[in-house]
C-alpha positions in Angstrom: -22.8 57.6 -11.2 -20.7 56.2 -14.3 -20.6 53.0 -12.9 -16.7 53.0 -12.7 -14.5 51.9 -10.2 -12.8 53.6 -7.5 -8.9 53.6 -7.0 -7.8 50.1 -5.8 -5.2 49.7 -3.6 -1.6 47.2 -4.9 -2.8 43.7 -5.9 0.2 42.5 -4.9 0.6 44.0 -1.6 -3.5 42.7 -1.3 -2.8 38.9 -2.1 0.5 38.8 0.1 -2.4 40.3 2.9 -4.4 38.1 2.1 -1.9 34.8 2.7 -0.2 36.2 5.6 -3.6 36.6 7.3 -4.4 32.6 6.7 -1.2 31.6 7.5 -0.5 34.3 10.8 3.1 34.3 9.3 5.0 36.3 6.7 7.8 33.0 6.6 4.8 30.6 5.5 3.1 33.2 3.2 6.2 33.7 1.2 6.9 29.8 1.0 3.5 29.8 -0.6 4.3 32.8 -2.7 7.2 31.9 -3.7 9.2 35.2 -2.5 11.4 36.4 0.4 10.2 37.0 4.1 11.4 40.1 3.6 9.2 41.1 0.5 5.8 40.4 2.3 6.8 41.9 5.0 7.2 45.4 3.2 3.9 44.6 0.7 1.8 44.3 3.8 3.7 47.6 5.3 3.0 49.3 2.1 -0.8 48.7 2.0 -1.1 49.6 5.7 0.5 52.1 4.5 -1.4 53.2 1.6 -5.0 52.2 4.2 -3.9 54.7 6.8 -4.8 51.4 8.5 -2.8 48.8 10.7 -3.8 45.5 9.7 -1.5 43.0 11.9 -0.1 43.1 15.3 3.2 41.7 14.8 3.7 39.2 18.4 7.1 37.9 18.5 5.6 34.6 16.7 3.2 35.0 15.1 0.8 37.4 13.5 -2.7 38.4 14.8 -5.5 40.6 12.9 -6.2 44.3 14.0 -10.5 44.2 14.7 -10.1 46.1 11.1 -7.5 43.4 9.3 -10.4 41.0 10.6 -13.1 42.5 8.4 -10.9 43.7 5.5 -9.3 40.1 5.7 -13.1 38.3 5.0 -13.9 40.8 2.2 -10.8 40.6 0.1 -10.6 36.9 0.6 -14.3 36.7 -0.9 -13.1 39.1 -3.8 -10.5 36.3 -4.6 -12.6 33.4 -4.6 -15.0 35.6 -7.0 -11.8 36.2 -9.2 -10.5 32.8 -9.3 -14.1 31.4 -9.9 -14.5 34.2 -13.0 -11.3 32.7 -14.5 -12.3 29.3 -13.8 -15.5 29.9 -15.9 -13.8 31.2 -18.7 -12.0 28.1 -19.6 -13.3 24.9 -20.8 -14.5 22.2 -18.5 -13.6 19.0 -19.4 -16.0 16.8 -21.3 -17.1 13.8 -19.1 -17.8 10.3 -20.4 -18.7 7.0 -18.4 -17.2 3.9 -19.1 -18.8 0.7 -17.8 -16.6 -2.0 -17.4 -15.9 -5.4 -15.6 -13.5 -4.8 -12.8 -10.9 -7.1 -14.6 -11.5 -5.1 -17.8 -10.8 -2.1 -15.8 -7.6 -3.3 -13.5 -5.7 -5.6 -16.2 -6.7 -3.9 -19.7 -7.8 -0.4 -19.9 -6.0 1.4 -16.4 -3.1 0.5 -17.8 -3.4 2.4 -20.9 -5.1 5.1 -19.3 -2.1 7.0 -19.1 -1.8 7.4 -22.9 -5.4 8.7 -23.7 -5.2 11.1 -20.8 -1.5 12.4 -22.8 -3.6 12.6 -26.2 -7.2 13.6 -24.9 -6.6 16.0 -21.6 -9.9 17.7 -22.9 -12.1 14.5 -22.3 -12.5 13.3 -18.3 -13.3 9.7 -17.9 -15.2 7.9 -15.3 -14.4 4.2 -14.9 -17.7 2.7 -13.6 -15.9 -1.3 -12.2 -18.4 -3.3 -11.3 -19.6 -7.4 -12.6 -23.7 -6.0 -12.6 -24.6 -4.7 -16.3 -24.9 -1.1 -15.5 -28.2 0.6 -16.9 -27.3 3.4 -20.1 -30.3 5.7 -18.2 -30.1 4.9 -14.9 -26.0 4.8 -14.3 -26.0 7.1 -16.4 -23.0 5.1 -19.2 -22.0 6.8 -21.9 -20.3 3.3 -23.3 -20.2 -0.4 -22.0 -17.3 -3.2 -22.3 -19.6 -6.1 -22.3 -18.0 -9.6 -21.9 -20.8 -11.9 -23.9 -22.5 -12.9 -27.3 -24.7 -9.6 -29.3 -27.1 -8.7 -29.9 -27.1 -6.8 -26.4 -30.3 -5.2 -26.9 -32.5 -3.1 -29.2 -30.7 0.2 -30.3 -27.7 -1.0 -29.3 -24.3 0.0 -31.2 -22.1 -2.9 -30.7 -17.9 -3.3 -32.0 -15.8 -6.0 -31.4 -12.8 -5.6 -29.2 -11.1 -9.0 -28.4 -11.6 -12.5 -28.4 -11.4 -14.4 -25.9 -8.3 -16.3 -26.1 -7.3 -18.6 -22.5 -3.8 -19.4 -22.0 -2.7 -21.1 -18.4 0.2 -18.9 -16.9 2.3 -18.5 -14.1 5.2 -16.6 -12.8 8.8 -18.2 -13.8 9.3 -18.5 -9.9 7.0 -21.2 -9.5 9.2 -22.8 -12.2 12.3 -22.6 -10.7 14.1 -25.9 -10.3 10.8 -27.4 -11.9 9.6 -28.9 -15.3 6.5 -27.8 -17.0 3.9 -30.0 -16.9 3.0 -32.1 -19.9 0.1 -34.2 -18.1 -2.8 -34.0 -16.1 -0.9 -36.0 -13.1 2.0 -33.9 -13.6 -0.3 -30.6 -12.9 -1.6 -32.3 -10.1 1.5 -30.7 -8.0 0.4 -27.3 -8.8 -1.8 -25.1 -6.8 -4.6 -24.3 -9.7 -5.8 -20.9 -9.6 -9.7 -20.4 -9.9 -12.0 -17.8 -11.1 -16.2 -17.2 -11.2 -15.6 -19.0 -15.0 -13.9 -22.4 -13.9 -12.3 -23.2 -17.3 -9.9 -25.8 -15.4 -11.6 -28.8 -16.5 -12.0 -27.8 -20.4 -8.7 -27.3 -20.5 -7.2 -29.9 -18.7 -9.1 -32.2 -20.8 -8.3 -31.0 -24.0 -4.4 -30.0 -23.4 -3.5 -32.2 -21.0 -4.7 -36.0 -21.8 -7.8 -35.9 -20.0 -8.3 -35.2 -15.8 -6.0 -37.2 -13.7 -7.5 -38.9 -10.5 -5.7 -37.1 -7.9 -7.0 -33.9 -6.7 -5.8 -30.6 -7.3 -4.7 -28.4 -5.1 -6.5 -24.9 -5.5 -7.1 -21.9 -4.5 -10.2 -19.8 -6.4 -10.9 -16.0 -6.7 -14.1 -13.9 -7.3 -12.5 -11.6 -9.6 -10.2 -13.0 -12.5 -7.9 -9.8 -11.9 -7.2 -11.2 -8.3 -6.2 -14.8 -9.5 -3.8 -13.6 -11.8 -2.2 -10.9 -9.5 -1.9 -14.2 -7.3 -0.6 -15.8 -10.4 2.2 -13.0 -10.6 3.1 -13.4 -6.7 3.9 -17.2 -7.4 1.3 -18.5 -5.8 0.1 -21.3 -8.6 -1.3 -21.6 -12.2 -4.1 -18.9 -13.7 -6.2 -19.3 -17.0 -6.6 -15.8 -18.2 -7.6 -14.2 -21.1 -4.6 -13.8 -22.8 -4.9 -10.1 -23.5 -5.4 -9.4 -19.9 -1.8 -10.4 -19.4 -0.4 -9.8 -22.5 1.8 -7.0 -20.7 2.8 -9.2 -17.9 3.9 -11.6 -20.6 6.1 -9.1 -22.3 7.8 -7.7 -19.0 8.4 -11.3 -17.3 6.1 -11.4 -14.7 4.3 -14.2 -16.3 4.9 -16.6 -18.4 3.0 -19.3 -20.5 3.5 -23.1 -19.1 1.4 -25.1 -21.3 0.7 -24.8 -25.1 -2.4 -24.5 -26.2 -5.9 -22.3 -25.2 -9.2 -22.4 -25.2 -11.6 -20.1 -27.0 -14.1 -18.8 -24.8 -18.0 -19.2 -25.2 -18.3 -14.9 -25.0 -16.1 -12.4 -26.6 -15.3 -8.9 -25.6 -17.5 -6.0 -26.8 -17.7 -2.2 -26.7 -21.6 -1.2 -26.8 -23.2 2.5 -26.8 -26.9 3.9 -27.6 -27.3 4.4 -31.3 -28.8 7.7 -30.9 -25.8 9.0 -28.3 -23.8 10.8 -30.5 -20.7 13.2 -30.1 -17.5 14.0 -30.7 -16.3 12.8 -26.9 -17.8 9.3 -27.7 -16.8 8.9 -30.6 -13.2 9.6 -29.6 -13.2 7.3 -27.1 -14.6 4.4 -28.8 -12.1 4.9 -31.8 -9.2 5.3 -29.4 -10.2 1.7 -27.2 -10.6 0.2 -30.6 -7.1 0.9 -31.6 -5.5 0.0 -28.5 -7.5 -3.2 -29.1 -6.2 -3.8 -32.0 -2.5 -3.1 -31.3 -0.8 -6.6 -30.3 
């Protein structure tokens, strides 16, 4: 045998078989084909045809496999998968990378630029690993960390500098409709103050705002700093957030600064990687966050 093979029947009249025979319909195979009722009609004619084999009984609504078009029907589907997978594996899988982040980081920083590196980088597939635990570089597998703290992080640790931390108190105009910012610490107190895990109120009412007033404040506190500052957005009071998380809410009005001044934070923003983890993927990625970093 010369290992060749034999005469195969029209491909397309096989493939318009092959989705009539899933769908029991020439109307929905050629909505899926893209051609006329008519046409897949006549390709499936033509290979029964070309069989010596009827393949469909046509029933007024529908169409039903011959005990042949059953069999033939299982093996040529198989043979497409086989092709499809064949093609597949000839073109590059995308290179995946890990990214472990704080689910703030994640929502209010990088998401939002996601967009952009997926437009420049469709080769590179990124998994955004959210979570306030410092993931493990073995055991979670992290190609690359955003670590919100002071370095060093560890021995044979790469570490960069993304942001400071910079705290600005914000709010949506709404909630200064009709109103006046506030300029003291009893002024505030008619605010609804809106907490995180980090509690920064305090240090900042003290040093921008002429010391704590007596009264109490009326607050409402959050888990995650992303939450108090989408509850900041909805008009619901008065957030201290980093002011690179809401840099883009700034710009497009859905926040605005009510009170000069900000607090540096104790802990800065870092991106940190194994020393010895080296490629071309990584080091894409960590020149492309650094660079959005630094873009103001």
């Amino acid at each position: 045998m010369d290992g060749s093979v034999g005469k195969l029947p029209s491909l397309n009249g096989l493939k318009a078989f092959e989705v009539a025979a899933r769908h029991h319909s020439f109307r929905l195979a050629a909505e899926e084909l893209g051609v006329t009722q008519g046409a897949v009609a006549q390709q499936v004619r033509g290979l029964e045809a070309e069989l010596g084999v009827k393949l469909f009984e046509r029933m007024p609504r529908s169409l039903v496999l011959t005990g042949e078009g059953r069999g033939y029907f299982a093996d040529i589907r198989r043979a497409f998968e086989i092709i499809a997978q064949a093609t597949g594996d000839l073109r590059p899988q995308p290179v995946r990378l890990t990214i472990s982040t704080t689910p703030t980081f994640a929502s209010k920083w990088l998401i939002p630029r996601l967009p952009d590196f997926t437009a420049r980088h469709p080769d590179l597939d990124l998994h955004i690993l959210a979570t306030e635990r410092m993931s493990s570089f073995q055991a979670d597998g992290v190609d690359l960390a955003v670590r919100y703290g002071r370095p060093p992080f560890g021995p044979g640790l790469a570490v960069e500098l993304l942001f400071e931390q910079e705290i600005i108190a914000v709010c949506s105009p709404v909630l200064l409709r009709d109103r006046e910012s506030p300029r003291t610490s009893e002024e505030l107190a008619a605010y609804v103050l809106l907490h995180d895990a980090h509690n920064s109120w305090p240090e900042f009412i003290d040093r921008h705002l002429g010391g704590a007033a007596q009264a109490p404040y009326k607050g409402i506190s959050f888990n995650q700093t992303s939450h108090a500052i989408e509850a900041a957005i909805a008009g619901q009071g008065i957030v201290l957030a980093n002011r690179d998380f809401v840099a883009r809410d700034l710009a497009e009005g859905r926040l605005m600064q009510i009170i000069e001044g900000s607090l540096s934070g104790l802990s800065d923003f870092y991106l940190v990687w194994p020393r010895y983890r080296k490629s071309a993927a990584l080091e894409t990625v960590i020149a492309w966050v650094g660079e959005e970093a630094r873009r103001k």
